[in-house]
C-alpha positions as CSV (number, residue, x, y, z in Angstrom):
1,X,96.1,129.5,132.6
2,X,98.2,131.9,130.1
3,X,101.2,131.3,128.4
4,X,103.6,132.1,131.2
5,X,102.3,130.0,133.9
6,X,101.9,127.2,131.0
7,X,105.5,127.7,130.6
8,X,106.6,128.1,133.8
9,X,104.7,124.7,134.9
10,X,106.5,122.8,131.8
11,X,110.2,124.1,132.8
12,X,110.3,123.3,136.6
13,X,109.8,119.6,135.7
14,X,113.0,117.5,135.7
15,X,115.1,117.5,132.1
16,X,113.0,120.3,130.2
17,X,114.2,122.1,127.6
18,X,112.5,124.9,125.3
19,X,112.9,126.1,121.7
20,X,111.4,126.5,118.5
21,X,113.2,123.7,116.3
22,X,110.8,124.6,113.7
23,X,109.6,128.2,113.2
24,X,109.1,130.6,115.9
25,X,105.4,130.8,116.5
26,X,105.6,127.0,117.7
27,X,107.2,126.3,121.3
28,X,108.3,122.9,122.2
29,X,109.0,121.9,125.3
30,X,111.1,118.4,125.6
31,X,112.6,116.1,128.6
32,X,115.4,114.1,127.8
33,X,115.5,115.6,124.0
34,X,111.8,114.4,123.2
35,X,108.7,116.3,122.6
36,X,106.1,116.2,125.6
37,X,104.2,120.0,124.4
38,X,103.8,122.4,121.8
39,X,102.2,125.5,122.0
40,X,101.6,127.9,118.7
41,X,102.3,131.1,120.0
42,X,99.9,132.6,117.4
43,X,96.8,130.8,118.7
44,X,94.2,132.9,120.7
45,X,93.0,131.5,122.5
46,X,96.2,129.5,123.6
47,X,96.4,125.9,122.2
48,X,98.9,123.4,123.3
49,X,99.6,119.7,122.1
50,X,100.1,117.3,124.5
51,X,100.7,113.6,124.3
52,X,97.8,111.3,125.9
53,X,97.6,107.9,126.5
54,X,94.9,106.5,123.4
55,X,92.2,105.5,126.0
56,X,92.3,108.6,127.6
57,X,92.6,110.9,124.8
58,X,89.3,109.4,123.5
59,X,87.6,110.2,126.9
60,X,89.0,113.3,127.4
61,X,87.7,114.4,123.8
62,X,84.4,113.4,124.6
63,X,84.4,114.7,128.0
64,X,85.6,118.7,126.9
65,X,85.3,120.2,123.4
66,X,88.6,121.8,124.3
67,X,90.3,118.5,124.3
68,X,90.1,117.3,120.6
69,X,92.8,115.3,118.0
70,X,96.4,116.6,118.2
71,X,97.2,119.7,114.8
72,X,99.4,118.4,112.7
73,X,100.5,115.4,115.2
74,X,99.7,112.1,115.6
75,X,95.9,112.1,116.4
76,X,95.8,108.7,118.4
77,X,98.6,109.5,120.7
78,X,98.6,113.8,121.2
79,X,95.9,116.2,121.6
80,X,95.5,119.8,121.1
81,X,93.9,121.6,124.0
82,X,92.1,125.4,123.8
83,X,93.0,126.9,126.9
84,X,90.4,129.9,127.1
85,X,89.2,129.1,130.7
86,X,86.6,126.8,130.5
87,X,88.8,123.9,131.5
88,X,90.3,123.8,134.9
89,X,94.0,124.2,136.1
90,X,94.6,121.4,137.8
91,X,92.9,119.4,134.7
92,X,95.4,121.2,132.4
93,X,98.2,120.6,135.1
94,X,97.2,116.8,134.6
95,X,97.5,116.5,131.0
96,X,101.0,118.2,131.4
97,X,101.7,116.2,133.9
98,X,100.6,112.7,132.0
99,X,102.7,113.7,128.7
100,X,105.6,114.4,130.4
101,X,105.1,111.0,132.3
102,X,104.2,109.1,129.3
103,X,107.5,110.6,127.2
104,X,109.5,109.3,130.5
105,X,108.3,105.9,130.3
106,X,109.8,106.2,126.9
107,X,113.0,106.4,127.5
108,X,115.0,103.2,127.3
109,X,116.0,102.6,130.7
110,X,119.7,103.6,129.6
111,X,118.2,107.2,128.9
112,X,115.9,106.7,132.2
113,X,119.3,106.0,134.0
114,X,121.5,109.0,132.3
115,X,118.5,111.5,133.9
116,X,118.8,110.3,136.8
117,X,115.0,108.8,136.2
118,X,116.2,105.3,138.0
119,X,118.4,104.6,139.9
């Protein structure tokens, strides 16, 4: 997966929104105004930081030495994950997939509500 289709998977979700609120190497990617992913531009091979349930984040670092402590974020709750091929894409789809999910459930249900997340 390269940056584009990384992208490209991130912005056909429901209520995502792109910029670079804080230089313009770091790409962040939010649904309903909250961070779900980063990606530093200037990292080759392509890192990304995506939120992860505790649990899961400690299996997932034990199970791929691509998967290891969110940079610069909170390390129980994010990882940072080296994209350089060796992990698959529907794994990488997941852990999009779970961080956008676990931002959701986030929301207070008024938020939830407003995007159309319940009903």
């Amino acid at each position: 997966m390269n940056i584009e289709e990384f992208r490209d998977y991130c912005l056909m979700k429901n209520y995502v929104t792109e910029s670079f609120p804080f230089d313009e190497e770091t790409l962040v990617f939010k649904v309903a105004g909250k961070m779900f992913a980063l990606v530093g531009l200037e990292h080759h091979p392509l890192t990304v930081s995506l939120k992860c349930d505790p649990e899961k984040a400690l299996e997932l670092r034990e199970e791929h030495e691509e998967i290891m402590p969110g940079y610069h974020m909170n390390k129980m709750l994010w990882n940072s994950v080296i994209i350089d091929g060796n992990l698959s894409y529907k794994l990488i789809r997941e852990l999009i997939d779970d961080s956008y999910n676990l931002v959701v459930k986030g929301l207070t249900k008024k938020q939830r509500k407003e995007f159309g997340f319940e009903s």
